[in-house]
N, C-alpha and C positions, 0 to 999 in steps of 0.2 A: 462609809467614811471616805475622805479625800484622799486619793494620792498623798503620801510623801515625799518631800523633795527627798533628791539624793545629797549622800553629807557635803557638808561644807567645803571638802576638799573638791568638790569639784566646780566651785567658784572660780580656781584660780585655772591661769589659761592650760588649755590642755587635760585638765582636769577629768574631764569626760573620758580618758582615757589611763587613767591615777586608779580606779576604783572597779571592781566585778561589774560587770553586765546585771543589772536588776533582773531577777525572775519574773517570765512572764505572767501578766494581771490572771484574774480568773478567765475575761474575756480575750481569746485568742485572736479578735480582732485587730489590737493593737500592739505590735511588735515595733522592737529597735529598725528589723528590715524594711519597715512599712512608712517608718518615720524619715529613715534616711533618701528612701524612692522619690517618698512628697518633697521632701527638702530639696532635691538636686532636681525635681523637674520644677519645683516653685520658683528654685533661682534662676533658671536656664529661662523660666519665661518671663519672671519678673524683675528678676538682679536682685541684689542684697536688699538694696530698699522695700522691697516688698516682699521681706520675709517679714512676721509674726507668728508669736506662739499662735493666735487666736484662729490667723488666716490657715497659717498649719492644720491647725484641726478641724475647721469647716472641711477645708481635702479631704483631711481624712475621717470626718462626719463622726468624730469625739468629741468629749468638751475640753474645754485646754488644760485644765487642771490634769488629766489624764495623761499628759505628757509629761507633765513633772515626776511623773513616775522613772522617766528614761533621762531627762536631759535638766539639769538647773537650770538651763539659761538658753536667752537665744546664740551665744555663740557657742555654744556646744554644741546647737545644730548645722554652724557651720563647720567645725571642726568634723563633725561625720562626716557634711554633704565632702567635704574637701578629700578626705578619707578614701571617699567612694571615688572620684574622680584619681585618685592616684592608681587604685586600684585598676583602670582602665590600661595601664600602660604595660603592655607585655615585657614580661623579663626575658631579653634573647638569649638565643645559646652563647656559650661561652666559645668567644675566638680570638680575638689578640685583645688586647686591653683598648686598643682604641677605640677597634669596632663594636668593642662592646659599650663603651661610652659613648659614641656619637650614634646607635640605635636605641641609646637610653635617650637621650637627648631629642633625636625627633620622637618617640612617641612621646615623651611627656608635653613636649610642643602642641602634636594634633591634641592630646587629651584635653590641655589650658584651652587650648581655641575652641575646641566642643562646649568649654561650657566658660563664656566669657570673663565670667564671675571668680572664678577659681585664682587663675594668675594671682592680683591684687590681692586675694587670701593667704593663699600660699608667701607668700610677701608678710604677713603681719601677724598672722598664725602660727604657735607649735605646732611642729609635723612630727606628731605622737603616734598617730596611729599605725594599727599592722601594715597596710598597705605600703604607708609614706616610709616607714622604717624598714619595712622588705627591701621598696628600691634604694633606698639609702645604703643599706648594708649591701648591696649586689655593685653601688658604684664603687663606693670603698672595697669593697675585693678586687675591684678591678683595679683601683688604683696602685690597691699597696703589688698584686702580681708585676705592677708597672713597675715597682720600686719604690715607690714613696711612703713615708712614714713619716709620724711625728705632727709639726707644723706644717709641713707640705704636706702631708694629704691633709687636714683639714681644710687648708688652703685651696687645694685644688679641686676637693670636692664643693667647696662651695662656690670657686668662681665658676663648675660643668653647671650645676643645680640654678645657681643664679644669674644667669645668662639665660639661659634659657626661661625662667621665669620672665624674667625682666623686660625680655625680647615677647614673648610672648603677650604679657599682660600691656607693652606700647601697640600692640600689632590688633590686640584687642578693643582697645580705645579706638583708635584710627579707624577700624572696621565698620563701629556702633555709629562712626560721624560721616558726614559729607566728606569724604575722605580724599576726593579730588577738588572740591573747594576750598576747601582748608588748606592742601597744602596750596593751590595757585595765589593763595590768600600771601602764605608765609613768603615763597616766592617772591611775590612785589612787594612784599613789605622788606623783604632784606636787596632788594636791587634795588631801591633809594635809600637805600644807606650804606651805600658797597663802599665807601667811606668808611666805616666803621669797623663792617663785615665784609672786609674783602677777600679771605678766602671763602668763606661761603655763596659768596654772590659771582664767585668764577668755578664752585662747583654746589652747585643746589644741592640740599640735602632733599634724597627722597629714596622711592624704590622704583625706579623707573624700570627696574631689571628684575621686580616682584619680590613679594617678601619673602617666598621660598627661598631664593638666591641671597638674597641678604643673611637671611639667619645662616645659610648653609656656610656663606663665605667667614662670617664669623665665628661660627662654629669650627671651621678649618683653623681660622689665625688661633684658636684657644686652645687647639688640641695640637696646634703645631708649637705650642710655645709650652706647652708640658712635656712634646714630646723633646724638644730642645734644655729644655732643663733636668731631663732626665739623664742627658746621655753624658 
């Protein structure tokens, strides 16, 4: 008899994570663990595009149908793989609130950059899972220890979380491209029009100073302006 899907509720986004963990098939071959490995290294070599249930289970030398056993849908495998990648990001010791936010900050940085894919997920994706929800609750402790409550910590947890995303998933794109033709491209294209674009055309956008130092200087002005509004 075929797999059955799992219920309905797990249609909706996030969903994969709304419902128990299916017991495993009779065949110990096929596990959640084994599902989510294939997933995160398919993405990492192929990108979202070339994820499918089908090619999934070629990997994992099942038939696809046998996957519906774990997952309704293809994006419920990206909610794992994404999962798993959160995962990745060590929760530091606890020492003032900031430093505990800007070591939350760069690992989830390197983790996004480990797997190109992930940024742009984490962007469009419920961050349901254990993992995602671990470090979510360890930035919110850190924040409210700050003092903040109410609208401001949501607030300021999502501009720590989405800066970092955001910064991450531009850094990522740029990476995948001709990254110095591109920008020498932009360059002359806005210094015949410095007309138009004159502050940019007397300070070029770029990272000449690396993207380390970009994210890091930004990450300063973000945690300097909570810590400014804290006091």
């Amino acid at each position: 008899m075929s797999p059955k899907r799992p219920q309905s509720a797990g249609t909706m986004p996030g969903g994969v994570w709304l419902r128990e963990p299916p017991a495993p098939q009779r065949s110990p071959s096929l596990t959640r663990e084994r599902i989510v490995a294939a997933t995160v290294e398919t993405l990492d070599r192929d990108g979202m595009a070339g994820l499918s249930m089908r090619r999934l289970a070629e990997a994992l030398d099942v038939h696809a149908t046998s996957l519906y056993w774990y997952v309704a849908t293809r994006d419920e495998l990206f909610d794992l793989a994404l999962d798993e990648v959160f995962g990745e990001v060590a929760l530091p010791g606890h020492q003032s609130w900031r430093e505990d936010v800007a070591a939350f900050m760069d690992g989830l940085r390197a983790a996004l950059l480990r797997h190109p894919w992930a940024g742009p997920l984490a962007s469009s994706r419920p961050l349901m899972g254990p993992h995602a929800l671990a470090r979510a609750e360890f930035v919110h402790a850190a924040l409210v220890a700050a003092g903040f409550s109410g609208l401001n910590l949501s607030a300021a947890a999502a501009a720590v979380s989405n800066y970092v995303i955001g910064t991450a998933s531009v850094e990522a794109a740029w990476r995948q491209e001709d990254q110095g033709g591109s920008r020498r491209a932009l360059g002359e294209h806005i210094q015949r029009r410095a007309d138009l674009y004159p502050a940019l055309a007397a300070h070029p956008p770029g990272t000449d100073d690396g993207w380390d130092a970009h994210f890091t200087r930004g990450m300063d002005f973000l945690l300097a302006g909570l810590e400014s509004y804290r006091s």
